[in-house]
DSSP file (Angstrom, degrees, kcal/mol; ACC not computed):
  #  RESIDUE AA STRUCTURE BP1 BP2  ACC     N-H-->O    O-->H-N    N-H-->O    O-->H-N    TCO  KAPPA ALPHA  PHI   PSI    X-CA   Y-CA   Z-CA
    1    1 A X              0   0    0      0, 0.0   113,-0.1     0, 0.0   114,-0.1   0.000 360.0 360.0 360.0 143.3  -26.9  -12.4   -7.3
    2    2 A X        -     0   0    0    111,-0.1     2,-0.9   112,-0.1   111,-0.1  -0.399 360.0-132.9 -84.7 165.7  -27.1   -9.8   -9.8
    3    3 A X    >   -     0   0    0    109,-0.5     3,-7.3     1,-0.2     4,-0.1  -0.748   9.5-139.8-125.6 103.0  -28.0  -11.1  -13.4
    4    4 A X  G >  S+     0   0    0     -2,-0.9     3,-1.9     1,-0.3    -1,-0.2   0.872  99.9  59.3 -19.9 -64.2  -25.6   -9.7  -16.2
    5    5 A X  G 3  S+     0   0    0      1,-0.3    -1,-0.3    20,-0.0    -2,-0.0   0.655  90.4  71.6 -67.7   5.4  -28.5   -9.1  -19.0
    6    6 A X  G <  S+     0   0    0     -3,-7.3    -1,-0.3   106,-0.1     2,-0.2  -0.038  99.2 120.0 -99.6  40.0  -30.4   -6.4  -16.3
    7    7 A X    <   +     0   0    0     -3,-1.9     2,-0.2    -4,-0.1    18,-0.2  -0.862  20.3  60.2-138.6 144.3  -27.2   -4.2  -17.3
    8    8 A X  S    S-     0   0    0     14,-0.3    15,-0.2    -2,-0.2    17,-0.1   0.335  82.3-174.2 -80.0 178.0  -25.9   -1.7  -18.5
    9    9 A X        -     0   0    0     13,-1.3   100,-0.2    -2,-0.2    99,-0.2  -0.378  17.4-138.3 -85.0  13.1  -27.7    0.6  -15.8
   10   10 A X        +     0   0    0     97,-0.1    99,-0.3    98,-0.1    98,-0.3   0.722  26.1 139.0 -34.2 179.1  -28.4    3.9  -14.7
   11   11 A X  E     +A   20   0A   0      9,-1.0     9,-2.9    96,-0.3    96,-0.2  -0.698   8.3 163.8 154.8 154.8  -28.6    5.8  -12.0
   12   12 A X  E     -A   19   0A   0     94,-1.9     7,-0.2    -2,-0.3     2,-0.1  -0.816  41.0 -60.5-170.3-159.4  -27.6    9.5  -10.3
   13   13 A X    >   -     0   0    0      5,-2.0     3,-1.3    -2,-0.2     5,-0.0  -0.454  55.3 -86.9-103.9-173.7  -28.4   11.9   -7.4
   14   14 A X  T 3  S+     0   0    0      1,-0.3    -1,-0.1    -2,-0.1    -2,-0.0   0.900 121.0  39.3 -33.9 -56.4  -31.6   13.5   -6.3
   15   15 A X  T 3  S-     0   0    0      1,-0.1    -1,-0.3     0, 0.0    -2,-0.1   0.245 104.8-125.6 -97.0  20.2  -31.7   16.6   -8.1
   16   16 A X    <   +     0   0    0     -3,-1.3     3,-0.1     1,-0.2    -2,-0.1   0.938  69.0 132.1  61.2  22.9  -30.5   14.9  -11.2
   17   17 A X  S    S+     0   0    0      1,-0.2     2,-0.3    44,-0.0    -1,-0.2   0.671  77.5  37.3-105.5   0.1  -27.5   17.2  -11.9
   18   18 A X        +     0   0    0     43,-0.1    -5,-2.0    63,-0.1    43,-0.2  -0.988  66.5 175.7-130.2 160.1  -25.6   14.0  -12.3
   19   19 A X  E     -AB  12  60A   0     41,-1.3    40,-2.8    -2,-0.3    41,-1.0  -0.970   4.9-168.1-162.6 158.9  -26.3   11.3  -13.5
   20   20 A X  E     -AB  11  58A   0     -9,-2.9    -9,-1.0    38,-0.3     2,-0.2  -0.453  11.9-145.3-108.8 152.9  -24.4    7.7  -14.3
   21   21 A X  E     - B   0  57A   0     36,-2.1    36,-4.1    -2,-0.2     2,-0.6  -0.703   9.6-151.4-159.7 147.3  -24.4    4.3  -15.9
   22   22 A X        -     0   0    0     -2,-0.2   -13,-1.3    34,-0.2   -14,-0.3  -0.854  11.9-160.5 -88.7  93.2  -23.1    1.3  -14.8
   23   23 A X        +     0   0    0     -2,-0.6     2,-0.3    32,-0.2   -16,-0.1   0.626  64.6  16.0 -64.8 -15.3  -22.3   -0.2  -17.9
   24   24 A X  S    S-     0   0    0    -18,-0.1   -15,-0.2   -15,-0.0     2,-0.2  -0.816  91.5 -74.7-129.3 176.5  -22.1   -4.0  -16.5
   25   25 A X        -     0   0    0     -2,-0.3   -18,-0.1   -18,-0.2     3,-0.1  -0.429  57.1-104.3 -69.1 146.4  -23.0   -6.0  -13.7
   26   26 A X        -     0   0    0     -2,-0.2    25,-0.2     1,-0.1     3,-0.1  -0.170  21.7-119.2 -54.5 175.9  -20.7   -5.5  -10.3
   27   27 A X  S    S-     0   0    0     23,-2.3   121,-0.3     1,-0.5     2,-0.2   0.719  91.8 -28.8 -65.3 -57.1  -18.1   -8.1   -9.3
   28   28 A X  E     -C   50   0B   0     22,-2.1    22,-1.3   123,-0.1    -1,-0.5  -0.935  55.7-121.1-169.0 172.9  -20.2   -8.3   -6.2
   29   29 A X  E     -C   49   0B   0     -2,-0.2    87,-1.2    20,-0.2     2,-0.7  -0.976  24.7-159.1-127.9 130.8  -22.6   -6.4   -3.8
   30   30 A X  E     -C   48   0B   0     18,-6.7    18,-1.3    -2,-0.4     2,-0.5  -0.920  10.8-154.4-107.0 119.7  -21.7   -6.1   -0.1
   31   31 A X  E     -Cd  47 118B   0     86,-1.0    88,-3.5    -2,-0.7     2,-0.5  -0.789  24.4-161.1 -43.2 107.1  -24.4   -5.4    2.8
   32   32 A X  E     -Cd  46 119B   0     14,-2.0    14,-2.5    -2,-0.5    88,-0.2  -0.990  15.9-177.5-109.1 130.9  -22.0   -3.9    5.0
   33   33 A X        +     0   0    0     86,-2.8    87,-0.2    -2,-0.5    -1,-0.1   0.358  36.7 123.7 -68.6 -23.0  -23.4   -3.9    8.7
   34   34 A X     >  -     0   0    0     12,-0.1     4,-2.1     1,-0.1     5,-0.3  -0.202  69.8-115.7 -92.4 177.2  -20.7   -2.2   10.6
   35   35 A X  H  > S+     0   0    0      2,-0.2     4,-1.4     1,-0.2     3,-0.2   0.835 113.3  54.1 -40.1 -62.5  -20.8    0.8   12.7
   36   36 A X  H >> S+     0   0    0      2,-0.3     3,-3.4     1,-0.2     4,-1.5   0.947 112.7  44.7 -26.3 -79.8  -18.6    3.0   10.6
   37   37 A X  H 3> S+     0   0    0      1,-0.4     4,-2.8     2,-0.3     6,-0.4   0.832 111.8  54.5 -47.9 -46.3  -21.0    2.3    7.4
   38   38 A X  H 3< S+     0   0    0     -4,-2.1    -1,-0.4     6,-0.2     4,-0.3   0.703 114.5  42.9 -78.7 -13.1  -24.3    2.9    9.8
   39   39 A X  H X< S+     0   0    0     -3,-3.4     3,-1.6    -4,-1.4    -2,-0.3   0.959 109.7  58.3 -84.4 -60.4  -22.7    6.3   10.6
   40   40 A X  H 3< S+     0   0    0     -4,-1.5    -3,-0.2     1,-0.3    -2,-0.2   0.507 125.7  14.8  54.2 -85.4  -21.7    7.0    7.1
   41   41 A X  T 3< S-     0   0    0     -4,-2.8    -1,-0.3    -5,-0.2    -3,-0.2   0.434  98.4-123.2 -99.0  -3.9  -25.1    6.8    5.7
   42   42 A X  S <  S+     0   0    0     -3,-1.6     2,-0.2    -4,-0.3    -4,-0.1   0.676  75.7  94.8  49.3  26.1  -27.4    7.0    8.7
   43   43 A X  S    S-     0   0    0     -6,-0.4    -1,-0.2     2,-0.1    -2,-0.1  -0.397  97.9 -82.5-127.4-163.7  -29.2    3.9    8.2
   44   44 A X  S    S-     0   0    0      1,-0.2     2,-0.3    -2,-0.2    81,-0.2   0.586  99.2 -14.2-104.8  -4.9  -28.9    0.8    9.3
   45   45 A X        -     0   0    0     -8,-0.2     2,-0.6    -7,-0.1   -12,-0.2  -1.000  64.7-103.6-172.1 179.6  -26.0   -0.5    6.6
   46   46 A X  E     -C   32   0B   0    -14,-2.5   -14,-2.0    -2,-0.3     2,-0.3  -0.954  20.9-161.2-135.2 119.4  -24.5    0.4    3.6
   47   47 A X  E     +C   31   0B   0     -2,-0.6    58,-0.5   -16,-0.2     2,-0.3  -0.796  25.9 161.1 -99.9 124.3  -25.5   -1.4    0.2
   48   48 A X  E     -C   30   0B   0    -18,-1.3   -18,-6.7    -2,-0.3     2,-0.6  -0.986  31.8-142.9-156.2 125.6  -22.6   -0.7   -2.5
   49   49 A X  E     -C   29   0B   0     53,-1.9    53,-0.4    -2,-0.3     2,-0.2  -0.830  19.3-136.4 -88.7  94.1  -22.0   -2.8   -5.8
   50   50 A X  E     +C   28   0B   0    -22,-1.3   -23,-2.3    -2,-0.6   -22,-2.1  -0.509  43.2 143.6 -70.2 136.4  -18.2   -3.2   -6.5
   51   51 A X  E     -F  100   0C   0     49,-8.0    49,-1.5    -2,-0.2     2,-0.5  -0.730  53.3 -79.5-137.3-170.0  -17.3   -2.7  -10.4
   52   52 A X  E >   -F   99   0C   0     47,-0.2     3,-5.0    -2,-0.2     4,-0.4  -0.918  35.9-118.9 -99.0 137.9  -14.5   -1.2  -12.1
   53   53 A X  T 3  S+     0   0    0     45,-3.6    46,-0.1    -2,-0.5    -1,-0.1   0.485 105.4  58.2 -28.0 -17.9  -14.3    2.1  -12.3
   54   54 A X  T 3  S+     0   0    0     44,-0.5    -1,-0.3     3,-0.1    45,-0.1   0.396  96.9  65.4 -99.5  10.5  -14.4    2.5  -16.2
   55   55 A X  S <  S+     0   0    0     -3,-5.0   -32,-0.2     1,-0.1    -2,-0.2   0.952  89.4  78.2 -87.5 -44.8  -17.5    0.8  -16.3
   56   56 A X        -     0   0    0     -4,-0.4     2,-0.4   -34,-0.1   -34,-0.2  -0.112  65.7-179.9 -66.2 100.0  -18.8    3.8  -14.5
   57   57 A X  E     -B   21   0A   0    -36,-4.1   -36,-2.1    -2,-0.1     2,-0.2  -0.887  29.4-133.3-130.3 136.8  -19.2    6.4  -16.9
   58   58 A X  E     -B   20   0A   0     -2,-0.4   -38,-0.3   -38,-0.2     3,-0.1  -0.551  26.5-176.8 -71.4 149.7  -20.5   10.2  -15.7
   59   59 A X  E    S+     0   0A   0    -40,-2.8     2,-0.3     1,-0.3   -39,-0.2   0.544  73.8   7.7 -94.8 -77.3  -23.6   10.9  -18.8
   60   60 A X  E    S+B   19   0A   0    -41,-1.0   -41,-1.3     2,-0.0    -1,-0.3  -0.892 110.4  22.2-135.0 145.4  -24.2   14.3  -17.4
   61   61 A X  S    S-     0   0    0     -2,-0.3     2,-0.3   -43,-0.2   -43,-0.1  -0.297  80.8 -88.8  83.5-155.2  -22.4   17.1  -14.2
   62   62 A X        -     0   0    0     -2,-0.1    20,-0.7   -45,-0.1     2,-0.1  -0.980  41.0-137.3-157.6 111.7  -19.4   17.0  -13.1
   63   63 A X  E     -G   81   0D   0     -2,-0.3     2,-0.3    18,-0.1    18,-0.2  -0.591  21.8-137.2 -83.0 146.8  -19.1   14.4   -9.9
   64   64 A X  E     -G   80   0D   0     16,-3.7    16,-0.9    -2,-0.1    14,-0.1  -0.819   7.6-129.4-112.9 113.6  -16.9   15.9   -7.0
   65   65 A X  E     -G   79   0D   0     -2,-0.3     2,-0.5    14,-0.2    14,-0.3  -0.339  23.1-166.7  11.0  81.7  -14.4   13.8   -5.0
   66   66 A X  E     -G   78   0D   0     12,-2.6    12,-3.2    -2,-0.0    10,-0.1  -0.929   8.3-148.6-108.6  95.9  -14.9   14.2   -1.2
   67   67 A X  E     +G   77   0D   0     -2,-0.5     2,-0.2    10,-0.3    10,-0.2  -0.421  28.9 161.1 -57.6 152.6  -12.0   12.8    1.2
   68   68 A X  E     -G   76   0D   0      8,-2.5     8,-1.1     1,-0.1    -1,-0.0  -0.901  40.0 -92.2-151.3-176.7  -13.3   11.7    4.2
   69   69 A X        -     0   0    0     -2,-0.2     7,-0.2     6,-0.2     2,-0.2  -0.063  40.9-156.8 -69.0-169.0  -11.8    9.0    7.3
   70   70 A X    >   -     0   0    0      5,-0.2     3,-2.3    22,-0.1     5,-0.5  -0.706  34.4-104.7 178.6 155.0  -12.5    5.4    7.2
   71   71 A X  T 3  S+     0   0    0      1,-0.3   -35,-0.0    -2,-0.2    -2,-0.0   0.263 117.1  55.6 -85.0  42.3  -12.6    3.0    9.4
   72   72 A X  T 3  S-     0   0    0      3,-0.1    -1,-0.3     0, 0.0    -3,-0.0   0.566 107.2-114.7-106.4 -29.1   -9.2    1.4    8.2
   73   73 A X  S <  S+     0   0    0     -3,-2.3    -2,-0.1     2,-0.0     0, 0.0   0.103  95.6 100.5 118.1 -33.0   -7.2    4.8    8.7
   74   74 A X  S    S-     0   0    0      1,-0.2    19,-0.3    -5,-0.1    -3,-0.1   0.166  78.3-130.9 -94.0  23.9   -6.7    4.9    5.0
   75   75 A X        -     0   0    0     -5,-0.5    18,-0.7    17,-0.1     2,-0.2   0.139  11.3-132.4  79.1 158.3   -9.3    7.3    3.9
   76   76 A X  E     -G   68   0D   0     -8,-1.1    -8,-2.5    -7,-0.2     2,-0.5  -0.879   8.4-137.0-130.0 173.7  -11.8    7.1    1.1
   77   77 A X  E     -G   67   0D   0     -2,-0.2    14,-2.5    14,-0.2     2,-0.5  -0.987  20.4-162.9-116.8 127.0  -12.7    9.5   -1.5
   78   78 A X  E     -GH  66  90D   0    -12,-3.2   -12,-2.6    -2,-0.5     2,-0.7  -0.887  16.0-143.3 -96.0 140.6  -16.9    9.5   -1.7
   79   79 A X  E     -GH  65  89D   0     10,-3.3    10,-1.0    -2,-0.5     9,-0.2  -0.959  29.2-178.5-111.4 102.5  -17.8   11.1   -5.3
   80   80 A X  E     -G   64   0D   0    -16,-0.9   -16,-3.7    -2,-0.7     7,-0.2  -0.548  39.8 -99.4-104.4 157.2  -20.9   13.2   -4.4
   81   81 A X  E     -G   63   0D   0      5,-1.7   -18,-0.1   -18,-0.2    -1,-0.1  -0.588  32.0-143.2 -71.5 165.4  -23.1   15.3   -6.7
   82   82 A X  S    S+     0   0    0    -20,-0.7    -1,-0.2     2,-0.1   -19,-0.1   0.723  99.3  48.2 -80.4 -12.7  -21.7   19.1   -5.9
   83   83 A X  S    S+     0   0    0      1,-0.0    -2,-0.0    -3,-0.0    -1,-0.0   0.966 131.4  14.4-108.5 -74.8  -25.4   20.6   -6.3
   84   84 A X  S    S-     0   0    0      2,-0.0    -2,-0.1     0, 0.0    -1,-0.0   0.606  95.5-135.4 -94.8 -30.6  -27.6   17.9   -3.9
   85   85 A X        +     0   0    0      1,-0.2    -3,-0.1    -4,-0.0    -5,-0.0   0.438  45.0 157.0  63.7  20.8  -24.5   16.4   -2.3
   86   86 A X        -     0   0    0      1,-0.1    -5,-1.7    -6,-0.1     2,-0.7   0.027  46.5-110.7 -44.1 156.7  -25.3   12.7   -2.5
   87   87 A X        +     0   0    0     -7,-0.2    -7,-0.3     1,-0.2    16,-0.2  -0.739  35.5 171.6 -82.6 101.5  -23.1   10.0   -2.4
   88   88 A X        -     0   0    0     -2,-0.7    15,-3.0    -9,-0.2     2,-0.3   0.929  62.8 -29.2 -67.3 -50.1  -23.0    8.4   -5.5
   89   89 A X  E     -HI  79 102D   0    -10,-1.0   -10,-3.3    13,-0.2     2,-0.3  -0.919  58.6-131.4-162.1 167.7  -19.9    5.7   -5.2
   90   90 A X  E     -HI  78 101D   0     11,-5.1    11,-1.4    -2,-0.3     2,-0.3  -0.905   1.5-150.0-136.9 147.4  -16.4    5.5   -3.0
   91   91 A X        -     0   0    0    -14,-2.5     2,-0.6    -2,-0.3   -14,-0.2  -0.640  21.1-158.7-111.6 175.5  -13.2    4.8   -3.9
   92   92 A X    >>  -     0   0    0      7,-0.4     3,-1.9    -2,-0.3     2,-1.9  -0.715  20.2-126.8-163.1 110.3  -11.3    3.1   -0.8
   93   93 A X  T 34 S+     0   0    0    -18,-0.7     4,-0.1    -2,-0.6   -17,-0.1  -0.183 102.3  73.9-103.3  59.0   -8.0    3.2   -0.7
   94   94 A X  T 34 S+     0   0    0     -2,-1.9    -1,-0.2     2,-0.1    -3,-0.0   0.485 125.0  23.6-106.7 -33.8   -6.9   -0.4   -0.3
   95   95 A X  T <4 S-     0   0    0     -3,-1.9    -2,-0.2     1,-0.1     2,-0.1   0.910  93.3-163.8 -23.8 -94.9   -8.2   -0.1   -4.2
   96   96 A X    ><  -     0   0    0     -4,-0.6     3,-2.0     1,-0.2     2,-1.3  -0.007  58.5 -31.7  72.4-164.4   -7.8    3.6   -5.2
   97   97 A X  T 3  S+     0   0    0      1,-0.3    -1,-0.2    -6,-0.1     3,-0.0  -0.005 118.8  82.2-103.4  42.5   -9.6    4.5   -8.1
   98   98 A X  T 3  S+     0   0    0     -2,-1.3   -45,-3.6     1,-0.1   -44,-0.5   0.762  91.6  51.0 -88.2 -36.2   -9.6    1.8  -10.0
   99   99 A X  E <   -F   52   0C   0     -3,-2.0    -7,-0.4   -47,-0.2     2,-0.3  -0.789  66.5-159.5 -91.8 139.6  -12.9    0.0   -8.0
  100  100 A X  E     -F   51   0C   0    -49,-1.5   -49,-8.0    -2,-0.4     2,-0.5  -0.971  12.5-151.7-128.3 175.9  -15.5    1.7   -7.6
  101  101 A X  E     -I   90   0D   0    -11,-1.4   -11,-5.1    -2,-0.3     2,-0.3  -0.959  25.1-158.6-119.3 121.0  -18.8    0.9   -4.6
  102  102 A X  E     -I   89   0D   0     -2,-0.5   -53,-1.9   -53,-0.4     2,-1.3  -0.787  21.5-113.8-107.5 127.9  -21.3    2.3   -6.5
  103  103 A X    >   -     0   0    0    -15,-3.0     3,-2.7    -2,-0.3   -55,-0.3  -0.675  21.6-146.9 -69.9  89.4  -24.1    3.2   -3.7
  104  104 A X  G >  S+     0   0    0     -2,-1.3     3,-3.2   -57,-0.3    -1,-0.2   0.751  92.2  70.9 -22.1 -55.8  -26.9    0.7   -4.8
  105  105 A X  G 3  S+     0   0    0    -58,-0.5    -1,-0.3     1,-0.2     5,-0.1   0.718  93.7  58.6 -34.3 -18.5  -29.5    3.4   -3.6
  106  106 A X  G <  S+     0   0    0     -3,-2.7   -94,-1.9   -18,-0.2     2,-0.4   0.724  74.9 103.3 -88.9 -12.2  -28.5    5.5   -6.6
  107  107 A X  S X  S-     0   0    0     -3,-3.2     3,-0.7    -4,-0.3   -96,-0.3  -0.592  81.3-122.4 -77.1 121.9  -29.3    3.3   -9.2
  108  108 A X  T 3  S+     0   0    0     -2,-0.4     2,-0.2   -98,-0.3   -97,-0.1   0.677 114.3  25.6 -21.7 -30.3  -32.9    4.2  -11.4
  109  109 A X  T 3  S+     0   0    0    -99,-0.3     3,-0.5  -100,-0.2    -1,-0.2  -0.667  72.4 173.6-170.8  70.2  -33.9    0.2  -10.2
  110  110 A X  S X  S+     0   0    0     -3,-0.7     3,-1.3     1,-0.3     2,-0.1   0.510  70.8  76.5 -15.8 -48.4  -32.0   -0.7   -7.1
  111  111 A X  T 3  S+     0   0    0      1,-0.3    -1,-0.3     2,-0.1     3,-0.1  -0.475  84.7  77.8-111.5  36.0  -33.8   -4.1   -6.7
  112  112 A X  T 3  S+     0   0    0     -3,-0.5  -109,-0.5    -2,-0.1    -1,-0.3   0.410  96.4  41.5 -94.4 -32.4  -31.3   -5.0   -9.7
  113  113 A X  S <  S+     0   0    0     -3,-1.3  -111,-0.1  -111,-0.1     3,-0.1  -0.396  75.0 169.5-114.4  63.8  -28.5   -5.3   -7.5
  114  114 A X        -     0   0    0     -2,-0.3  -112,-0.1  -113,-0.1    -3,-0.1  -0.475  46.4 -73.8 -85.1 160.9  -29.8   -6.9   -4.9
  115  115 A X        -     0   0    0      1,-0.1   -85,-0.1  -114,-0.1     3,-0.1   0.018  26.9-171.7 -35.3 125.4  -26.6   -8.3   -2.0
  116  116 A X  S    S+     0   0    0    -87,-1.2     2,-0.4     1,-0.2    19,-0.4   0.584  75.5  23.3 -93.2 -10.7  -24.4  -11.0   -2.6
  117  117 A X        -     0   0    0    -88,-0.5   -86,-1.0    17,-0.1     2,-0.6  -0.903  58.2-141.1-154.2 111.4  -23.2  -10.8    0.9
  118  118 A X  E     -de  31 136B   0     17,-1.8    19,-2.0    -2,-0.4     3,-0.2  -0.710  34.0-161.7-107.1 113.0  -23.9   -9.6    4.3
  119  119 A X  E     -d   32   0B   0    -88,-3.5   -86,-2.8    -2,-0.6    21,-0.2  -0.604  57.6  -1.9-106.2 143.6  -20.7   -8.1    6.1
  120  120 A X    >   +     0   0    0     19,-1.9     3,-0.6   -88,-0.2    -1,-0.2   0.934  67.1 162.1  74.0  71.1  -19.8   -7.4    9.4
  121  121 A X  T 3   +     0   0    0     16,-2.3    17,-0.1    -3,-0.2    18,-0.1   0.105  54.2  89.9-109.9  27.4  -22.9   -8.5   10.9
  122  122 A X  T 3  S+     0   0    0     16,-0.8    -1,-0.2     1,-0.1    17,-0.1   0.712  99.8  40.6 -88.3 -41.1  -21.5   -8.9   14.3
  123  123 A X  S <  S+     0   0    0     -3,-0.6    -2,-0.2    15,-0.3    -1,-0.1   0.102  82.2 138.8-111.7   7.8  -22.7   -5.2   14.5
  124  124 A X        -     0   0    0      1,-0.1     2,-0.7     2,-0.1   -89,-0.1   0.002  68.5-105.4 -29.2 143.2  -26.0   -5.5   12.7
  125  125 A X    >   -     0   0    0    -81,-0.2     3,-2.6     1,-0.1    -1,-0.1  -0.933  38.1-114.7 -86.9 131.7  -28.6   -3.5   14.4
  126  126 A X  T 3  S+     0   0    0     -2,-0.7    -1,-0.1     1,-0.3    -2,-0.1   0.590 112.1  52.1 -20.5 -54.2  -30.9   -6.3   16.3
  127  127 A X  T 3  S+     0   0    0      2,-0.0    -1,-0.3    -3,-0.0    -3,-0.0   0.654  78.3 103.4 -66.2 -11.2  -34.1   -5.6   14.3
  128  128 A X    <   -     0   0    0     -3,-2.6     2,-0.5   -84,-0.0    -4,-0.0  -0.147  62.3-161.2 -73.3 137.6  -32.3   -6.0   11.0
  129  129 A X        -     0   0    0      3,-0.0     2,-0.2     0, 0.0    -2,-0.0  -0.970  13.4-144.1-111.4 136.1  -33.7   -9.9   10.0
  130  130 A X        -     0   0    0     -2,-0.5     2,-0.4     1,-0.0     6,-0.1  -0.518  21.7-102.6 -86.9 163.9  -31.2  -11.3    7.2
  131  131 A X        -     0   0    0     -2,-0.2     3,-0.5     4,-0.1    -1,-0.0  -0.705  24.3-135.8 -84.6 133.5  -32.5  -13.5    4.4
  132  132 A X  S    S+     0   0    0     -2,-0.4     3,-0.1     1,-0.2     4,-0.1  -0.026  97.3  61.5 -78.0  10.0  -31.7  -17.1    5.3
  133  133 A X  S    S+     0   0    0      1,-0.3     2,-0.3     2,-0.1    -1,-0.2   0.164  88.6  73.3-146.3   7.0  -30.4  -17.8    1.4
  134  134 A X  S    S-     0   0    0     -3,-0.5    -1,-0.3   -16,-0.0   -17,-0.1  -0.947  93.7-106.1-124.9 140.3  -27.4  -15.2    1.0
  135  135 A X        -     0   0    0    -19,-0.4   -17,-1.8    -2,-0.3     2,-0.3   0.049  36.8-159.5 -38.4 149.9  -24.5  -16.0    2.7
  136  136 A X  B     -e  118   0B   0    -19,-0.2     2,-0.4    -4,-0.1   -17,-0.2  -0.996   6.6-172.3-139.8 123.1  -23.7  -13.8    6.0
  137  137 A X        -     0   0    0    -19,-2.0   -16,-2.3    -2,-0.3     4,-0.1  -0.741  28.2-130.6-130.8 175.7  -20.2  -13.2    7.9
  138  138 A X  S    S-     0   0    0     -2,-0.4   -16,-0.8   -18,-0.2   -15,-0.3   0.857  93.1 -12.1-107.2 -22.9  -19.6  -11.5   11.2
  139  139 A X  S    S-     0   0    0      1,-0.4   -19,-1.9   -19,-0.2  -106,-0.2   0.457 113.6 -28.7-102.5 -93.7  -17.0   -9.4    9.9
  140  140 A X        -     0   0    0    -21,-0.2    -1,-0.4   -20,-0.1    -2,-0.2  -0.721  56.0-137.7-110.6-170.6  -15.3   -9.8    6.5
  141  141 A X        -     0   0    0     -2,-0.2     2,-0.5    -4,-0.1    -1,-0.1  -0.244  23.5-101.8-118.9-159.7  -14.4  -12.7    4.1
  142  142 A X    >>  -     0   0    0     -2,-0.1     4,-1.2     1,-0.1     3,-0.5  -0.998  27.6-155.6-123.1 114.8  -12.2  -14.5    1.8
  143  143 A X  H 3> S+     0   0    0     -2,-0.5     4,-1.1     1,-0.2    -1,-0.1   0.526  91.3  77.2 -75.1 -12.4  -13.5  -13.6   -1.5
  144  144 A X  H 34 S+     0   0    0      2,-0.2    -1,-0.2     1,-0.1     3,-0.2   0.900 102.8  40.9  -8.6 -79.2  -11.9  -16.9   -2.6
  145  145 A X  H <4 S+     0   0    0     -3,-0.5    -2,-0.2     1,-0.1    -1,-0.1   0.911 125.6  29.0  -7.3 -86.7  -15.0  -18.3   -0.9
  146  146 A X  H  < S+     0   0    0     -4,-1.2     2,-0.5     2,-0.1    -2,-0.2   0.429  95.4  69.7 -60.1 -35.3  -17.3  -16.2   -1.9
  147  147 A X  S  < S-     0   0    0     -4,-1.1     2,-0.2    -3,-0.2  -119,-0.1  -0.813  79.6-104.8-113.3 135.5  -17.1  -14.3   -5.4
  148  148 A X    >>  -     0   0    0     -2,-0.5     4,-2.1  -121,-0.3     3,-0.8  -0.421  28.3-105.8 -72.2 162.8  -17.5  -16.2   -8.5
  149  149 A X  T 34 S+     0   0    0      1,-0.3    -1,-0.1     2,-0.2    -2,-0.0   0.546 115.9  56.7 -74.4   2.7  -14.9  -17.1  -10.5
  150  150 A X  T >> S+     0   0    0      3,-0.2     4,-2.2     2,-0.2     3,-1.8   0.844 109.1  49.1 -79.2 -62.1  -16.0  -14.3  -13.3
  151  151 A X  T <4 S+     0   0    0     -3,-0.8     4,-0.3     1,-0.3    -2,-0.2   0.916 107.2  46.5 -86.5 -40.6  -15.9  -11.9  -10.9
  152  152 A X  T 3< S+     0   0    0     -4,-2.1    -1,-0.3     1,-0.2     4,-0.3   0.406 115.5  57.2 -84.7  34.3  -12.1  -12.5   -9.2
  153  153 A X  T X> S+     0   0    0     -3,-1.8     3,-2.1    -5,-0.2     4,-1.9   0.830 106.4  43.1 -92.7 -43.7  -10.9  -12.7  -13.0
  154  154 A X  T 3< S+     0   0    0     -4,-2.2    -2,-0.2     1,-0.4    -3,-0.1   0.189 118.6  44.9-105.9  27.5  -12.2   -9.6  -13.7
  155  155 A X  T 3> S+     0   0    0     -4,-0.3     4,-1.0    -5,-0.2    -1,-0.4   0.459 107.6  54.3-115.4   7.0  -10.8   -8.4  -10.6
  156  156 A X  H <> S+     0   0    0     -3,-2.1     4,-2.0    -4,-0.3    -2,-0.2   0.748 113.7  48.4 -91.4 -41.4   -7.4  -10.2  -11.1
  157  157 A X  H  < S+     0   0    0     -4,-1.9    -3,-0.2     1,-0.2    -1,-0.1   0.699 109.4  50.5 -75.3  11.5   -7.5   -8.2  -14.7
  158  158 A X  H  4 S+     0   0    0     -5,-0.3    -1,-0.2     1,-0.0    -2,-0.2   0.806 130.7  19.7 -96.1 -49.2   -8.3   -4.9  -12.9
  159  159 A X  H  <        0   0    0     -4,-1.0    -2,-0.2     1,-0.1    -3,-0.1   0.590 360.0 360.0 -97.3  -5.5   -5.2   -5.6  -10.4
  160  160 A X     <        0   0    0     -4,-2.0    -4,-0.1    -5,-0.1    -1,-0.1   0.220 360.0 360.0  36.6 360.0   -3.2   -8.0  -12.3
């Protein structure tokens, strides 16, 4: 779990024509596993730290928006540098732009946020070995379960 006092954060794209901070710790970090997410990024999952979007404040460029599919039907918007074209973070539009999944890869010191969760793991690629001490689901969850109670208050005051 990630540990409030190693935020605020930074973090940006390759070539550095943006750049971020994540002014708190996420709500929560998902490992997402599924097929979608391994096409997505082209790796084997996609590591993204949900916050709210106003902790996530641009320092320097001008981020651009990208719609794209998803695999709910409802779109996302990915906010990529325009220059380098990373992804930085996604909006997801069960959400919209109030959360953002801040890519964990983007952050200056990554190994800050490390997973609170490993999703959809039904669809894992085979070699992947999970850690035996974070929780694991085969799809998704009940964040009831799951999320500490810090984190669905400050997502019951994000959605009210």
């Amino acid at each position: 779990m990630t540990r409030a006092e190693d935020f605020p954060i930074e973090g940006g794209c390759t070539c550095r024509a943006v750049r971020y901070r994540m002014t708190s710790a996420p709500m929560f970090v998902h490992c997402c596993h599924c097929r979608w997410c391994q096409r997505e990024t082209g790796a084997s999952f996609a590591l993204n730290a949900l916050i709210e979007s106003e902790r996530v404040v641009v320092l320097s460029g001008t981020p651009q928006a990208v719609n794209t599919p998803s695999n709910s039907g409802k779109g996302q918007k990915i906010v990529r540098c325009p220059t380098c074209r990373i992804a930085l973070w996604s909006h997801y539009a069960g959400a919209g732009d109030k959360l953002s999944f801040v890519r964990v890869g983007t952050l200056d010191d990554p190994d800050r946020a490390p997973p609170d969760i490993h999703i959809f793991t039904a669809s894992k690629q085979p070699w992947v070995v999970l850690p035996p001490d974070t929780p694991a689901v085969a799809e998704y969850y009940d964040r009831k379960v799951h999320w500490p109670s810090e984190s669905l208050a400050r997502l019951s005051a994000l959605f009210g």
